[in-house]
C-alpha positions as CSV (number, residue, x, y, z in Angstrom):
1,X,-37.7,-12.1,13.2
2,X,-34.7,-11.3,16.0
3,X,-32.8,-13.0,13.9
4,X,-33.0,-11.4,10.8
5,X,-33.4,-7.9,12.6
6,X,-29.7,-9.0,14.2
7,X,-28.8,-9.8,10.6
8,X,-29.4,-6.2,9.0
9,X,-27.3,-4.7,11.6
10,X,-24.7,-4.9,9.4
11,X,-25.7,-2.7,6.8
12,X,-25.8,0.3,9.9
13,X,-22.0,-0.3,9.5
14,X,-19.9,1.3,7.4
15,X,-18.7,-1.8,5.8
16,X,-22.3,-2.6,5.2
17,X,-23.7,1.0,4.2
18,X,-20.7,1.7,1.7
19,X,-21.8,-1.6,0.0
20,X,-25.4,-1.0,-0.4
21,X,-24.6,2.6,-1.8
22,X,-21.8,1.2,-4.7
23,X,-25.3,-1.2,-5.3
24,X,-27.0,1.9,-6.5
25,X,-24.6,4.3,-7.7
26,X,-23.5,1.6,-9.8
27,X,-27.3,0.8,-11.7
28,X,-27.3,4.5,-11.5
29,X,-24.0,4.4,-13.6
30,X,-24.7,2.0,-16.5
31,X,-28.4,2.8,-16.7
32,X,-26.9,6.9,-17.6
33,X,-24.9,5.3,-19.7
34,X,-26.5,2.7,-21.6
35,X,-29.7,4.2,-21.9
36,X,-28.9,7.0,-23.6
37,X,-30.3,8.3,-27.2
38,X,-29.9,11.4,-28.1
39,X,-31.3,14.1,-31.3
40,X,-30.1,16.8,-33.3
41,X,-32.0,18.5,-35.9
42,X,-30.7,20.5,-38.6
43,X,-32.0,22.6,-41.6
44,X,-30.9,22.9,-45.0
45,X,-32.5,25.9,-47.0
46,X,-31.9,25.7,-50.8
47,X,-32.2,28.4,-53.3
48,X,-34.8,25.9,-54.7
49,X,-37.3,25.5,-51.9
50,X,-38.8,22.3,-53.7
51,X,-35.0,20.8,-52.5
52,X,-35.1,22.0,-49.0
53,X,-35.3,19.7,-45.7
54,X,-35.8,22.1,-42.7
55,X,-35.9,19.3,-40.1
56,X,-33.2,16.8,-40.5
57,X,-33.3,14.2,-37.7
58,X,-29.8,12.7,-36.5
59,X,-30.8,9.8,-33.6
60,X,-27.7,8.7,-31.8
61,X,-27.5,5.9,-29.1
62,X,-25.4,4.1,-27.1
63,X,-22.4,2.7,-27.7
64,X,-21.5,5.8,-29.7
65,X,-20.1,4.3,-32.7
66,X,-21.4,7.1,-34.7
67,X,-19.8,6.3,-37.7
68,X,-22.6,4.5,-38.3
69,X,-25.0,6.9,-37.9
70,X,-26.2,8.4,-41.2
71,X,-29.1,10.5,-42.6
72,X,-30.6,11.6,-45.8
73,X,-29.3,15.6,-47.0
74,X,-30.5,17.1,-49.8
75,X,-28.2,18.0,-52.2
76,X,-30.1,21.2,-53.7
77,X,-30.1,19.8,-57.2
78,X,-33.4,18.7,-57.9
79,X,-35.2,16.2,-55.9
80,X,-31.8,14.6,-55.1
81,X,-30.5,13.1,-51.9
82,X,-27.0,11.7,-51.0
83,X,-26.6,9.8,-46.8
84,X,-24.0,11.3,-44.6
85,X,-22.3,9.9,-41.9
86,X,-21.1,11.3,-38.9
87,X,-17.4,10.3,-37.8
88,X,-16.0,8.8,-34.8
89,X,-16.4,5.6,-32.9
90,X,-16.1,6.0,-28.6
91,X,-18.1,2.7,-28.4
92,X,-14.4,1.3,-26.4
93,X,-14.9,3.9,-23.5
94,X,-18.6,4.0,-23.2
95,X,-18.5,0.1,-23.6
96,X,-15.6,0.1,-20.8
97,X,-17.2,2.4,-18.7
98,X,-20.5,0.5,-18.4
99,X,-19.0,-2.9,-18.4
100,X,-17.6,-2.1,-14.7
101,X,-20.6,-0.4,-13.4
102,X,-22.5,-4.0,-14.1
103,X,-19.8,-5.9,-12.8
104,X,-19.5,-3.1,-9.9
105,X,-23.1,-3.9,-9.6
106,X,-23.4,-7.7,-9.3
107,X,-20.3,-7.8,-7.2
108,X,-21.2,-5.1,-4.5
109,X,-25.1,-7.1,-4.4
110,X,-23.0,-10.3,-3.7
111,X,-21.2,-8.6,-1.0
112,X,-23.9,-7.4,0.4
113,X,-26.2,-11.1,0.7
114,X,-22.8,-12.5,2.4
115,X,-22.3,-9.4,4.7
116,X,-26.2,-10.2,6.0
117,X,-26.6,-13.6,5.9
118,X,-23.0,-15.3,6.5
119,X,-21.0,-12.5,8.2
120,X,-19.7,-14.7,11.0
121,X,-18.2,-17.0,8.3
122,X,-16.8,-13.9,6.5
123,X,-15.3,-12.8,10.0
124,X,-13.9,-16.3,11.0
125,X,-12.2,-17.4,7.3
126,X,-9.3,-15.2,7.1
127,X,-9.4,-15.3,2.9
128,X,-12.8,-14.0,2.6
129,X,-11.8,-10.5,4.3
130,X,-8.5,-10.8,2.3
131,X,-10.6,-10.9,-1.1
132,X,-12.6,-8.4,-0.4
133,X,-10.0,-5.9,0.4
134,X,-7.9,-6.8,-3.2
135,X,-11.4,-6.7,-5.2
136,X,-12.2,-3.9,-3.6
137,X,-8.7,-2.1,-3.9
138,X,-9.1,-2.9,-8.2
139,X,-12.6,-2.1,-8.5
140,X,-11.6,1.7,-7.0
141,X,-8.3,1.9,-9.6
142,X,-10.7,0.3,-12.5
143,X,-13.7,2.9,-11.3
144,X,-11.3,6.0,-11.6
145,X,-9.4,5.0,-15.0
146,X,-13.0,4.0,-16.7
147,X,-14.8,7.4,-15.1
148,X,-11.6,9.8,-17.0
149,X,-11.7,7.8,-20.0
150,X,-15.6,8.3,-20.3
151,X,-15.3,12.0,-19.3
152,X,-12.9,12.3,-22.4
153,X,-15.0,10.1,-25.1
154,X,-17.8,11.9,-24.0
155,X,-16.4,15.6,-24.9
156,X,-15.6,14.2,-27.9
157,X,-19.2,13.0,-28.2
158,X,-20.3,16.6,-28.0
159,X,-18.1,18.2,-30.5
160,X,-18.8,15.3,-33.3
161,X,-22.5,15.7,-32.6
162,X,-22.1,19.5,-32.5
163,X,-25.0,20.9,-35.3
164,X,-22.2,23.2,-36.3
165,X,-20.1,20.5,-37.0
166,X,-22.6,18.1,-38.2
167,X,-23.8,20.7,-41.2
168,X,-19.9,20.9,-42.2
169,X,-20.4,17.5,-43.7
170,X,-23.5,18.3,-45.4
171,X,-22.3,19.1,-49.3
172,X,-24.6,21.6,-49.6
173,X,-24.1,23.7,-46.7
174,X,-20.7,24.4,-48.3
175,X,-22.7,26.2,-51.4
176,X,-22.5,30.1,-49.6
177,X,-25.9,30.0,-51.8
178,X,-27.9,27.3,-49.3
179,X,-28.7,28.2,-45.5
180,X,-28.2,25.8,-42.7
181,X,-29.4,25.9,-39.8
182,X,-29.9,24.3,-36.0
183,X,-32.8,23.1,-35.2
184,X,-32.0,22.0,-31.7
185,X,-28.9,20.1,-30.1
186,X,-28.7,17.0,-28.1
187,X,-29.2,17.5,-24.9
188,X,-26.5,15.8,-22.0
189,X,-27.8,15.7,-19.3
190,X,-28.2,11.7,-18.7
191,X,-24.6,11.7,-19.8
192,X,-22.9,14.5,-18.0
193,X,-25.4,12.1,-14.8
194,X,-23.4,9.4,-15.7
195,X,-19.6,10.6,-15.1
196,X,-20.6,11.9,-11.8
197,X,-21.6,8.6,-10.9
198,X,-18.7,7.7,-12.0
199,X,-16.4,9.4,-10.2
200,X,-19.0,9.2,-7.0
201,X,-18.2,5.2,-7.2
202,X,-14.9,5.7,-7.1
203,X,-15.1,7.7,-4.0
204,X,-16.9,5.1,-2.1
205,X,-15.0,2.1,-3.1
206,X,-11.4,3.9,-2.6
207,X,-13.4,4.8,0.9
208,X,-14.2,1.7,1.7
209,X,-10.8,0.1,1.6
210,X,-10.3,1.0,5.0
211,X,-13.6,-0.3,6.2
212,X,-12.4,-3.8,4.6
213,X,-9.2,-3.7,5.4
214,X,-10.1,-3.5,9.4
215,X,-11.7,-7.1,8.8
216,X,-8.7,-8.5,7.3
217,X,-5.7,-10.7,9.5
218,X,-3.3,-7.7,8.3
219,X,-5.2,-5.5,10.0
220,X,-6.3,-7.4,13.6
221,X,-2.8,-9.1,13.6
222,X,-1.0,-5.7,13.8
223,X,-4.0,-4.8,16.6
224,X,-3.2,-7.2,18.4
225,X,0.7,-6.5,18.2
226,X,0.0,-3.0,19.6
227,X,-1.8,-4.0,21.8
228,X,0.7,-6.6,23.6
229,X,3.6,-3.7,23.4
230,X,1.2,-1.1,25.4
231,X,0.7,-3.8,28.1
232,X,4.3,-4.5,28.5
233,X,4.9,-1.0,28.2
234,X,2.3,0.1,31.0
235,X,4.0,-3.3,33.2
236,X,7.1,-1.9,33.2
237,X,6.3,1.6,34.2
238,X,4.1,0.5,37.0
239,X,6.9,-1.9,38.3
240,X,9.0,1.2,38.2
241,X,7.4,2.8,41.9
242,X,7.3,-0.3,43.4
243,X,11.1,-0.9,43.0
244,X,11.7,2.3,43.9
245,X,8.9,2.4,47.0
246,X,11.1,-1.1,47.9
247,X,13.9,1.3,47.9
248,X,12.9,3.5,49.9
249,X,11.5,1.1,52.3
250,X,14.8,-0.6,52.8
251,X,17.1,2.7,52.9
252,X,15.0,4.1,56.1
253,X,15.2,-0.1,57.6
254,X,18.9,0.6,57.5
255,X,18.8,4.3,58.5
256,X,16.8,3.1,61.6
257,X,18.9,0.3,62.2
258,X,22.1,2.5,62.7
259,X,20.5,4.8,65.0
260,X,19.3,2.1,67.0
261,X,23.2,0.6,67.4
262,X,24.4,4.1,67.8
263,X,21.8,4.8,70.9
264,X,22.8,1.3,72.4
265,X,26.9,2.2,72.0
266,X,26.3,5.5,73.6
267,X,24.2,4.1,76.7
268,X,27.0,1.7,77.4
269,X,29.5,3.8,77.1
270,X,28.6,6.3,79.5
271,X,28.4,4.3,82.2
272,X,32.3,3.3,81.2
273,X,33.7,6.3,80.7
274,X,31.8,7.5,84.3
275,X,33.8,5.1,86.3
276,X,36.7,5.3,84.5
277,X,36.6,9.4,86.1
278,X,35.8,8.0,89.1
């Protein structure tokens, strides 16, 4: 039990932490995405009521190809119906956008067994650190480019799925004699979810480049490297006052040295220059 308690002390790291997170803003990500169906209703009034269809149902799912979506209109002449189709097809964004939230998912999970279970291997193999960071460094380019190109498709998703828009390709809403109507809109919520994850993954995997990049040789070699050139530096200023205490010490030797011969000259020399008056 120590043992695995000692092993979760990773995720309490930021390297660790940051992982887990990307784990669940990523399901949080696809499962916006891919999970979505949406409804509009609309309502065409004819002039003859037998004709009229005042709840038209307009289901649209992922992957947005909504080309081929179609539904039933009358055509207020008789009992006949013609199919419309909406346009558009964003199914390459949305597709995009939720095939790197999976493998965002399934590769952040993998991170995070080998950051618990095998972290002193991780720590000792130089290449493991090394592809993490470069994984890590595409997955935050490929989270920002696949979060704005979703953002876009999906505006466009709105205005093609706009009732207003949607009765425009109804024939009969063009006769000024028939009334359409909205019954009510899709509602966007899951999706407008789903680019905030978006763009909330890539903040935490363009954050978590540092983290990873502190566990790489790059990183620890250049440590290390500043670390050696402050000891030399902090040698060389302490050898500084012991030179110049060395200095000092031998400058007052020599100082005390001359006064000493100096005292000695002048107690023999008095003596001499005493007789010499005499």
């Amino acid at each position: 039990m120590e043992s695995g308690a000692n092993q979760l002390q990773v995720l309490k790291l930021p390297l660790g932490f940051i992982r887990v997170l990307e784990w669940l803003f990523s399901i949080f990500a696809f499962a916006t995405c891919g999970g979505y169906c949406g409804q509009l209703r609309v309502s065409v009034d004819c002039m003859e009521k037998a004709s009229s269809n005042l709840s038209i149902g307009i289901d649209f799912t992922y992957p947005f190809r909504l080309y081929q979506v179609s539904f039933e209109a009358p055509m207020c002449e008789g009992i006949r119906r013609e199919r419309v189709s909406l346009i558009g097809d964003y199914s390459s964004s949305a597709e995009f956008f939720v095939t790197i939230a999976v493998f965002a998912f399934l590769y952040s999970l993998t991170a995070t067994v080998v950051y618990i279970f095998f972290l002193n291997k991780y720590r000792e193999n130089s290449r493991g650190p090394l592809i993490d960071f470069v994984v890590t460094v595409v997955f935050s380019f490929m989270w920002l480019v696949c979060s704005s190109a979703w953002a876009k498709a999906l505006s466009d998703v709105k205005v093609a799925t706009d009732p207003d828009e949607v009765q425009l390709l109804i024939p009969a809403c063009k006769d000024q004699t028939n009334k359409c109507g909205t019954v009510h809109g899709s509602r966007w919520s899951g999706l407008n979810t789903s680019v905030v994850f978006g763009f909330l993954n890539f903040v935490l995997w363009a954050g978590n480049i540092w983290f990873v990049f502190k566990e790489t040789g790059w990183h620890k070699g250049a440590s290390r490297l500043a670390g050696v050139t402050t000891e030399k530096q902090g040698g060389t200023f302490n050898e500084q006052p012991y030179n110049q205490r060395g200095f000092e010490q031998a400058g007052s030797y020599n100082t005390e040295a001359n006064i000493g011969h100096e005292s000695e000259y002048s107690q023999v020399g008095g003596p001499t220059s005493y007789s010499n008056q005499m």
